[in-house]
N, CA, C and O atoms as a Maestro MAE file, in Angstrom:
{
 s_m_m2io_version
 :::
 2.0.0
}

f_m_ct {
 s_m_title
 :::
 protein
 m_atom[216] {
  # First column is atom index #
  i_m_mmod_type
  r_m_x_coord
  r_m_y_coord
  r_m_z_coord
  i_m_residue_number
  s_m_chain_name
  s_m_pdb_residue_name
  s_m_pdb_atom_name
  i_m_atomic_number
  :::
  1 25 32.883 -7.863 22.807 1 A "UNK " " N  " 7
  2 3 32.473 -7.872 21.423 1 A "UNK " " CA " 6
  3 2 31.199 -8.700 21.247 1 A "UNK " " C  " 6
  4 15 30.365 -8.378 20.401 1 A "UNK " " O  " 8
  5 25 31.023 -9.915 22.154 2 A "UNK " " N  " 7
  6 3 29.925 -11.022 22.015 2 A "UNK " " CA " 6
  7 2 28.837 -10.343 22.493 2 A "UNK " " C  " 6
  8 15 27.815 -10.479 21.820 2 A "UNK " " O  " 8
  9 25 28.757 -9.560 23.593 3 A "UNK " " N  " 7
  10 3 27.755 -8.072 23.769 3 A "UNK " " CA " 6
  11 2 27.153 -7.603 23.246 3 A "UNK " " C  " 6
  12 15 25.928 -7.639 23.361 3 A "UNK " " O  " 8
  13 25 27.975 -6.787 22.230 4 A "UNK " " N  " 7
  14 3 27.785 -5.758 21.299 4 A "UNK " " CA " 6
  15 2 26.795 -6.143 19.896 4 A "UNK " " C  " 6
  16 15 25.839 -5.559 19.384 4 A "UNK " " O  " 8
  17 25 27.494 -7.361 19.575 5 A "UNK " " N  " 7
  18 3 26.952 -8.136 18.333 5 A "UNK " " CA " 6
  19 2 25.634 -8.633 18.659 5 A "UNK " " C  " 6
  20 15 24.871 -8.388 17.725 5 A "UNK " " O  " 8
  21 25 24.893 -9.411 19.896 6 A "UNK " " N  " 7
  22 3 24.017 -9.502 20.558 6 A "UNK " " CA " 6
  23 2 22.890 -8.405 20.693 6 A "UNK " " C  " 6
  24 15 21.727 -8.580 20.331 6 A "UNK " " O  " 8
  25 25 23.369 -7.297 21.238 7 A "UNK " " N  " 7
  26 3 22.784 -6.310 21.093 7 A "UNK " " CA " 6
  27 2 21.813 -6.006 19.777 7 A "UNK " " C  " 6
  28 15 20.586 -6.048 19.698 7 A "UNK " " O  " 8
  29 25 22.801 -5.688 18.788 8 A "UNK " " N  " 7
  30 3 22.460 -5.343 17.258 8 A "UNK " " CA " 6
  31 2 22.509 -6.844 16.520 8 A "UNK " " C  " 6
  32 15 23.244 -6.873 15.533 8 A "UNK " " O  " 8
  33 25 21.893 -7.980 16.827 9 A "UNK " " N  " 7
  34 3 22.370 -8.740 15.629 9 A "UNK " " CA " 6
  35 2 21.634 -8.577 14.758 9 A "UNK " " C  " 6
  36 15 22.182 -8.383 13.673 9 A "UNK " " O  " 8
  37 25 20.634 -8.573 14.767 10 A "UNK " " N  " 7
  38 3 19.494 -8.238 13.685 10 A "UNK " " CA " 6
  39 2 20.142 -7.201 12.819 10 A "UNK " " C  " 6
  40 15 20.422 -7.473 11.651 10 A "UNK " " O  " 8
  41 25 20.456 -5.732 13.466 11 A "UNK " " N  " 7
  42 3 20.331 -5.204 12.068 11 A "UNK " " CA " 6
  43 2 21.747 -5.926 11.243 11 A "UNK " " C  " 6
  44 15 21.751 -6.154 10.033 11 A "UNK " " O  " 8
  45 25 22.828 -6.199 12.104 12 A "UNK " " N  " 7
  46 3 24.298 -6.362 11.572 12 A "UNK " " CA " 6
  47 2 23.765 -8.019 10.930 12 A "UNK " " C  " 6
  48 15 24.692 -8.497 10.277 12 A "UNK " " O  " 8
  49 25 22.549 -8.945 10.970 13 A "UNK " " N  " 7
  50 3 22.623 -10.135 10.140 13 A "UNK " " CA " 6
  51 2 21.909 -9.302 8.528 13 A "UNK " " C  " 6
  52 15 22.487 -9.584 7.479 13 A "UNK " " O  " 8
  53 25 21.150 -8.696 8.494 14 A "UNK " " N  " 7
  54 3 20.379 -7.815 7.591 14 A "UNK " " CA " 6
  55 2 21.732 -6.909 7.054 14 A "UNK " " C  " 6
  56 15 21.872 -7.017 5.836 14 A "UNK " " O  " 8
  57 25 22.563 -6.202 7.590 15 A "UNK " " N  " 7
  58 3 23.573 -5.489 7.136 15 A "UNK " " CA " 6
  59 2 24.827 -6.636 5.991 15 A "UNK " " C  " 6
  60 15 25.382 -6.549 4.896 15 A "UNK " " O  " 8
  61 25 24.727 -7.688 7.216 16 A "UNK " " N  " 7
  62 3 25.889 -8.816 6.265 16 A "UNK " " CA " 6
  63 2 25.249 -9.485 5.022 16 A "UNK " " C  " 6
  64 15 25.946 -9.434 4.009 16 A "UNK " " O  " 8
  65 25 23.933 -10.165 4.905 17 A "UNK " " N  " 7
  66 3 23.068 -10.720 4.152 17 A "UNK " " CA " 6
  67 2 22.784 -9.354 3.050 17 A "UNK " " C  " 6
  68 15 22.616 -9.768 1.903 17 A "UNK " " O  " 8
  69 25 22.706 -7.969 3.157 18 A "UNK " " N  " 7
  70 3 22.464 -7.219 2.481 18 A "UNK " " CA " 6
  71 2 23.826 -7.233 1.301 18 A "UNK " " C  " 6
  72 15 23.725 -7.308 0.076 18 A "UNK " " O  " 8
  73 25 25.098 -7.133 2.133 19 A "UNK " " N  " 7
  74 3 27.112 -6.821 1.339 19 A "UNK " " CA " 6
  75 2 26.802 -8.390 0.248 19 A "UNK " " C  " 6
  76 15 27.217 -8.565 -0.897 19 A "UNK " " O  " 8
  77 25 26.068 -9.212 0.979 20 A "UNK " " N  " 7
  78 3 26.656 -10.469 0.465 20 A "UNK " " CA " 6
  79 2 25.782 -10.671 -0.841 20 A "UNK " " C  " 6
  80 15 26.349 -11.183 -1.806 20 A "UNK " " O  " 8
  81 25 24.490 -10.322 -0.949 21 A "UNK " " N  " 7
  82 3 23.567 -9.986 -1.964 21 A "UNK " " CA " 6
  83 2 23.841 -9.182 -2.903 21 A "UNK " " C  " 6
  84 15 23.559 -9.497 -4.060 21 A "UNK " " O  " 8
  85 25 24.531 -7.814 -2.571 22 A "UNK " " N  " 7
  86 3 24.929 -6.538 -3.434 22 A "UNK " " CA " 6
  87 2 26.037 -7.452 -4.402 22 A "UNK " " C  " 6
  88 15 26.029 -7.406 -5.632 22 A "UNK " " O  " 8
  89 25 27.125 -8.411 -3.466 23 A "UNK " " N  " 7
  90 3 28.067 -8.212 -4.269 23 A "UNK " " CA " 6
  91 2 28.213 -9.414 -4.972 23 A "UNK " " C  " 6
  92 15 29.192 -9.768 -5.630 23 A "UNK " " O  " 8
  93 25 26.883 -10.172 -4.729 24 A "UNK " " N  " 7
  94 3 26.620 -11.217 -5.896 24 A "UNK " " CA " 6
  95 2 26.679 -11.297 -7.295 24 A "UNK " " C  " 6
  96 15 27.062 -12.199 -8.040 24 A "UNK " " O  " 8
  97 25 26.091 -9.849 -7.568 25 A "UNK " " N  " 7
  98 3 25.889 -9.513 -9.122 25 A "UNK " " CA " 6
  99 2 27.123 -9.372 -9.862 25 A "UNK " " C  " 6
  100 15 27.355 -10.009 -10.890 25 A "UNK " " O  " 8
  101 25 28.161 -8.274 -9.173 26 A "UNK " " N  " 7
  102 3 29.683 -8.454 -9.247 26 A "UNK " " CA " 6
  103 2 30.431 -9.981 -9.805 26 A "UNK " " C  " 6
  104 15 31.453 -9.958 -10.490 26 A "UNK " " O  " 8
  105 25 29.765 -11.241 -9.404 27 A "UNK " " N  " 7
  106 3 30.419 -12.632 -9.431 27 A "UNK " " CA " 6
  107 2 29.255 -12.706 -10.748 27 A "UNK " " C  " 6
  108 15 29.691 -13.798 -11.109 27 A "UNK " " O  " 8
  109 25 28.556 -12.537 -11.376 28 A "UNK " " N  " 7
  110 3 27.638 -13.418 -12.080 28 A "UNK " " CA " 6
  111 2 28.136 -12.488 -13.544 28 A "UNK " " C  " 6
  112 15 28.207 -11.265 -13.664 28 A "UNK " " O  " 8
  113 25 28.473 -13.701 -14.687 29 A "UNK " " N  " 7
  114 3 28.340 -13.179 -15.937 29 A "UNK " " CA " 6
  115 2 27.346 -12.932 -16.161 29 A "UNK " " C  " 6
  116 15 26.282 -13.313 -15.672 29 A "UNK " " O  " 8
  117 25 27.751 -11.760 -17.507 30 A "UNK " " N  " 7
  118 3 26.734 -10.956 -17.910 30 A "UNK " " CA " 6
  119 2 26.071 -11.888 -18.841 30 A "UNK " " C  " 6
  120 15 24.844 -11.856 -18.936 30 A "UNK " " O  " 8
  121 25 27.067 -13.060 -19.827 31 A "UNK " " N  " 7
  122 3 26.042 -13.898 -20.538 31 A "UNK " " CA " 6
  123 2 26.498 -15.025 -19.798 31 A "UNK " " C  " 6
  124 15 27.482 -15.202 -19.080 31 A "UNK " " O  " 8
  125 25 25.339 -15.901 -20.220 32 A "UNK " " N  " 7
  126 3 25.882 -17.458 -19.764 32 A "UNK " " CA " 6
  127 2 25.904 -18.228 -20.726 32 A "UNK " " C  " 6
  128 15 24.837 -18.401 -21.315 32 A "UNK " " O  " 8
  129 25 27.049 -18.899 -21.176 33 A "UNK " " N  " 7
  130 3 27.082 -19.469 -22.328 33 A "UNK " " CA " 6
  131 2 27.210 -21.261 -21.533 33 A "UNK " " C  " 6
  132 15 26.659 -21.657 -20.506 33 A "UNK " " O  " 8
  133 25 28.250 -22.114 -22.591 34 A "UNK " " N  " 7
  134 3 28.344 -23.429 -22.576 34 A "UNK " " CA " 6
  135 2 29.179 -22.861 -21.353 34 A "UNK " " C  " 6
  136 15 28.828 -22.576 -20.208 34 A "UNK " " O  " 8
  137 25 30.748 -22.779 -22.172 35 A "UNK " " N  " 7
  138 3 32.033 -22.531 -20.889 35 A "UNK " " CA " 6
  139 2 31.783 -22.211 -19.492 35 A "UNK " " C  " 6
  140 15 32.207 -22.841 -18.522 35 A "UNK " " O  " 8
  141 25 30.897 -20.945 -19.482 36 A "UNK " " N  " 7
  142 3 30.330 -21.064 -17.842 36 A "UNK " " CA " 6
  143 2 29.759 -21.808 -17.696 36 A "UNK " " C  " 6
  144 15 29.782 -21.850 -16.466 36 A "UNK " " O  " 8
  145 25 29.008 -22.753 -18.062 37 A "UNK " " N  " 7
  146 3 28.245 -23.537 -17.021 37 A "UNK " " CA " 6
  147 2 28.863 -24.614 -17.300 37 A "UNK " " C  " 6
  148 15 28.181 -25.449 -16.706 37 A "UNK " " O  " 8
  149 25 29.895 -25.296 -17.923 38 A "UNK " " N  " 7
  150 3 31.055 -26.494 -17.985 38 A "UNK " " CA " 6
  151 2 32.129 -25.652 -16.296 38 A "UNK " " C  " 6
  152 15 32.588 -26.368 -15.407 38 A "UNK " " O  " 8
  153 25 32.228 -24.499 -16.307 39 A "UNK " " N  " 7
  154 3 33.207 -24.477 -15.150 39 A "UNK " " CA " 6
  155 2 32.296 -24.032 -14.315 39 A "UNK " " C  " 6
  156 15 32.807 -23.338 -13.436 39 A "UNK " " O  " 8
  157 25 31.040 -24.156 -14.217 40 A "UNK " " N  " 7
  158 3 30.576 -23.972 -12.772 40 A "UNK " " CA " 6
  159 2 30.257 -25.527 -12.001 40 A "UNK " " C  " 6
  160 15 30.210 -25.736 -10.789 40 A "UNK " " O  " 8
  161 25 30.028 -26.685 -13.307 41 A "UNK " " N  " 7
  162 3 29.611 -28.110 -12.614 41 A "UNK " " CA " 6
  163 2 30.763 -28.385 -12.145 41 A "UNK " " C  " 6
  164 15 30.714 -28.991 -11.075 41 A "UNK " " O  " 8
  165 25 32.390 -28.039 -12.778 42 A "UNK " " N  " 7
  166 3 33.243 -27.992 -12.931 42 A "UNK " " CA " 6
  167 2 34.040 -28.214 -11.069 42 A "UNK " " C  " 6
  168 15 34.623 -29.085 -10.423 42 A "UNK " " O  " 8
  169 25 33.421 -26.394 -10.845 43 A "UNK " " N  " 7
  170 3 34.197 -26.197 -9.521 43 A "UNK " " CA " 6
  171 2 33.101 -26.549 -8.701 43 A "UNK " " C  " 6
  172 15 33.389 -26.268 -7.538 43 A "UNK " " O  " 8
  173 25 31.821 -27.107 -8.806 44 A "UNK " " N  " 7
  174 3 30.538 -27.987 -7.723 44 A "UNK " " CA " 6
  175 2 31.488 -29.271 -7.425 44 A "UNK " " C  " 6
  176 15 31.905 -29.540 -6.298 44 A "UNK " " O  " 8
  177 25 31.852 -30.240 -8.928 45 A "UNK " " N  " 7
  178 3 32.270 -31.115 -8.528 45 A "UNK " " CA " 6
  179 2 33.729 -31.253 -7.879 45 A "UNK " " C  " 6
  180 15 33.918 -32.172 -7.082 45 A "UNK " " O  " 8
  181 25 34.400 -30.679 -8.084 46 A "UNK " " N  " 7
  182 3 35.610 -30.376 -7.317 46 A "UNK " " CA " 6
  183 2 35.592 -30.299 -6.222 46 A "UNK " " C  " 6
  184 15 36.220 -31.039 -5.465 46 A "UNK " " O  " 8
  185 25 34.412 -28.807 -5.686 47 A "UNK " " N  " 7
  186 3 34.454 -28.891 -4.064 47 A "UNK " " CA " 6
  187 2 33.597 -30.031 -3.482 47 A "UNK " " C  " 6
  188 15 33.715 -30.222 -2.272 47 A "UNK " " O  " 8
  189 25 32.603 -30.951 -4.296 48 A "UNK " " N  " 7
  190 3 32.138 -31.896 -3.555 48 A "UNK " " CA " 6
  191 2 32.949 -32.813 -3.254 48 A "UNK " " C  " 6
  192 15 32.866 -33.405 -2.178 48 A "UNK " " O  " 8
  193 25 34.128 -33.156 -4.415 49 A "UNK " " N  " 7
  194 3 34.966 -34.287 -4.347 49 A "UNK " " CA " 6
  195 2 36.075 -33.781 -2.808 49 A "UNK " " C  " 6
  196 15 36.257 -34.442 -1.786 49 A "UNK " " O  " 8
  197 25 36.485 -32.791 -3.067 50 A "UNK " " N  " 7
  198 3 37.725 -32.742 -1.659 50 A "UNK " " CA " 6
  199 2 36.834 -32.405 -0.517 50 A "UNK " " C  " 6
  200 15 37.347 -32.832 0.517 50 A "UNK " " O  " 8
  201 25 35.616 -31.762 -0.279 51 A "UNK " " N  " 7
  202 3 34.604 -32.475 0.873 51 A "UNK " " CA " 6
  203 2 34.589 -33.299 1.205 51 A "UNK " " C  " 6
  204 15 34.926 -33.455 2.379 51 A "UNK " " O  " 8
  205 25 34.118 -34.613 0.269 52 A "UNK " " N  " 7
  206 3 34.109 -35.817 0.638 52 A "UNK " " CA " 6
  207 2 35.109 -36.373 1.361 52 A "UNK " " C  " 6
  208 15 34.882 -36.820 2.486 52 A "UNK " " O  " 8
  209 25 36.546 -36.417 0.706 53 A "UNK " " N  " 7
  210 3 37.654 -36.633 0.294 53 A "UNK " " CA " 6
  211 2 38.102 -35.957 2.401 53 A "UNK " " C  " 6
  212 15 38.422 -36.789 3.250 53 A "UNK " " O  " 8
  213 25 38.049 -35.207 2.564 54 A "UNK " " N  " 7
  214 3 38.687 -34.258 4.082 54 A "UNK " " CA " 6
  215 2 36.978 -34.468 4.785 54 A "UNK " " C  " 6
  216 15 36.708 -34.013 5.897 54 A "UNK " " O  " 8
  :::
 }
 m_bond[215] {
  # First column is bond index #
  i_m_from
  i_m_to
  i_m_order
  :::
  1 1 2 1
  2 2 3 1
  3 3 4 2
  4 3 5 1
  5 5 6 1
  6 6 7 1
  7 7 8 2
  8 7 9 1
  9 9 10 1
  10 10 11 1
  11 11 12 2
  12 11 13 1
  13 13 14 1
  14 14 15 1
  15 15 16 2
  16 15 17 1
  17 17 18 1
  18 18 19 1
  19 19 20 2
  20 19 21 1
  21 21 22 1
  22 22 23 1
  23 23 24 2
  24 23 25 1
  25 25 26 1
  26 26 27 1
  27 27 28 2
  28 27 29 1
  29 29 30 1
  30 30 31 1
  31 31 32 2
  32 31 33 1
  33 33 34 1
  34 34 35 1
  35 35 36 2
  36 35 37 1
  37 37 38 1
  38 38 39 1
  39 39 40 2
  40 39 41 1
  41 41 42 1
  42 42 43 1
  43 43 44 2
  44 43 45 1
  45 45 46 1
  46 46 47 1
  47 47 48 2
  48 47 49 1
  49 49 50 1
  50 50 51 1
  51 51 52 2
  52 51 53 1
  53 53 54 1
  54 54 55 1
  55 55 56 2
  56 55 57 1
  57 57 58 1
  58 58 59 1
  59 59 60 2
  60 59 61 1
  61 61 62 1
  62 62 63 1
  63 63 64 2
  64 63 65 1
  65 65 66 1
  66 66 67 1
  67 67 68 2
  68 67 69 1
  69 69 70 1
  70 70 71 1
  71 71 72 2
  72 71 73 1
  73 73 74 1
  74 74 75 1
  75 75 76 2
  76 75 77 1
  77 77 78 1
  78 78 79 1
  79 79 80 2
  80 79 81 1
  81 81 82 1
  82 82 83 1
  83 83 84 2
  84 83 85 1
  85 85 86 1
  86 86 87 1
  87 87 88 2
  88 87 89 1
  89 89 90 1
  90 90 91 1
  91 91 92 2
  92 91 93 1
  93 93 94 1
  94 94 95 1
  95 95 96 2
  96 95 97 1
  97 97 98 1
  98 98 99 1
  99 99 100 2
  100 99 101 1
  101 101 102 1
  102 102 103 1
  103 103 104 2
  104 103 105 1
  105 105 106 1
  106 106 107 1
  107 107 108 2
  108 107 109 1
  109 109 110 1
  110 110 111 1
  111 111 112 2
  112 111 113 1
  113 113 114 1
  114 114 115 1
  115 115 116 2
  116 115 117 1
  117 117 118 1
  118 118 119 1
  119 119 120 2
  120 119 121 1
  121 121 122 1
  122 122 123 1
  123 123 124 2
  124 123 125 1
  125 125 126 1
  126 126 127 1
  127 127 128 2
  128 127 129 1
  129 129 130 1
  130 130 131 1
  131 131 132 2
  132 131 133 1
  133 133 134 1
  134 134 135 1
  135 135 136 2
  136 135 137 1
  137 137 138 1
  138 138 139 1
  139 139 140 2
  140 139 141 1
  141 141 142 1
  142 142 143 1
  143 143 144 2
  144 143 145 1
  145 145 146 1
  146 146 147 1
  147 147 148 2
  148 147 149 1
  149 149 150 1
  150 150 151 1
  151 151 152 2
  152 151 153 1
  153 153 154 1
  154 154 155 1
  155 155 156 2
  156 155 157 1
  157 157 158 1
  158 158 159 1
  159 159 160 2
  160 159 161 1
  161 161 162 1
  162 162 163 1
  163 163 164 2
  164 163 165 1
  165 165 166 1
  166 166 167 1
  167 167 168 2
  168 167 169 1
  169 169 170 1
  170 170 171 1
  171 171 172 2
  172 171 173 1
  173 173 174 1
  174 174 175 1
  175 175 176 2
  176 175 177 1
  177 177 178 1
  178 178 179 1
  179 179 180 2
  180 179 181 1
  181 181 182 1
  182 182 183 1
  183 183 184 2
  184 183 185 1
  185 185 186 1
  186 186 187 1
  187 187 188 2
  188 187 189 1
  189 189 190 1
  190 190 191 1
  191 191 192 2
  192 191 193 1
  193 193 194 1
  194 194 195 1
  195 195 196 2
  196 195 197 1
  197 197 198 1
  198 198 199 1
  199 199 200 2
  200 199 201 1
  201 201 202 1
  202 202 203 1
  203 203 204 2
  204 203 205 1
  205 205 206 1
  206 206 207 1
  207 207 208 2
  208 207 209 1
  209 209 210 1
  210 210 211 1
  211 211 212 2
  212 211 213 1
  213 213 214 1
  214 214 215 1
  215 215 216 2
  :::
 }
}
């Protein structure tokens, strides 16, 4: 498999970076008000705190 991926990584890093871009828009509200951006510092500080924290 470590072969194969070697072979093609280029196009398969361009193929993964492409899924992961497409399906960004999918995650992003359509408006952004207060509430989203109170739960986006929200879940930053959360995952910085149990980062730290582990």
């Amino acid at each position: 498999m470590e072969r194969y991926y070697h072979l093609y990584q280029d196009f398969l890093s361009f193929l993964f970076a492409g899924l992961i871009l497409g399906s960004a828009r999918t995650l992003l509200p359509q408006v952004i008000n207060s509430g989203v951006v109170v739960a986006l510092l929200f879940g930053v500080l959360l995952v910085w705190y149990v980062s730290e924290k582990y």
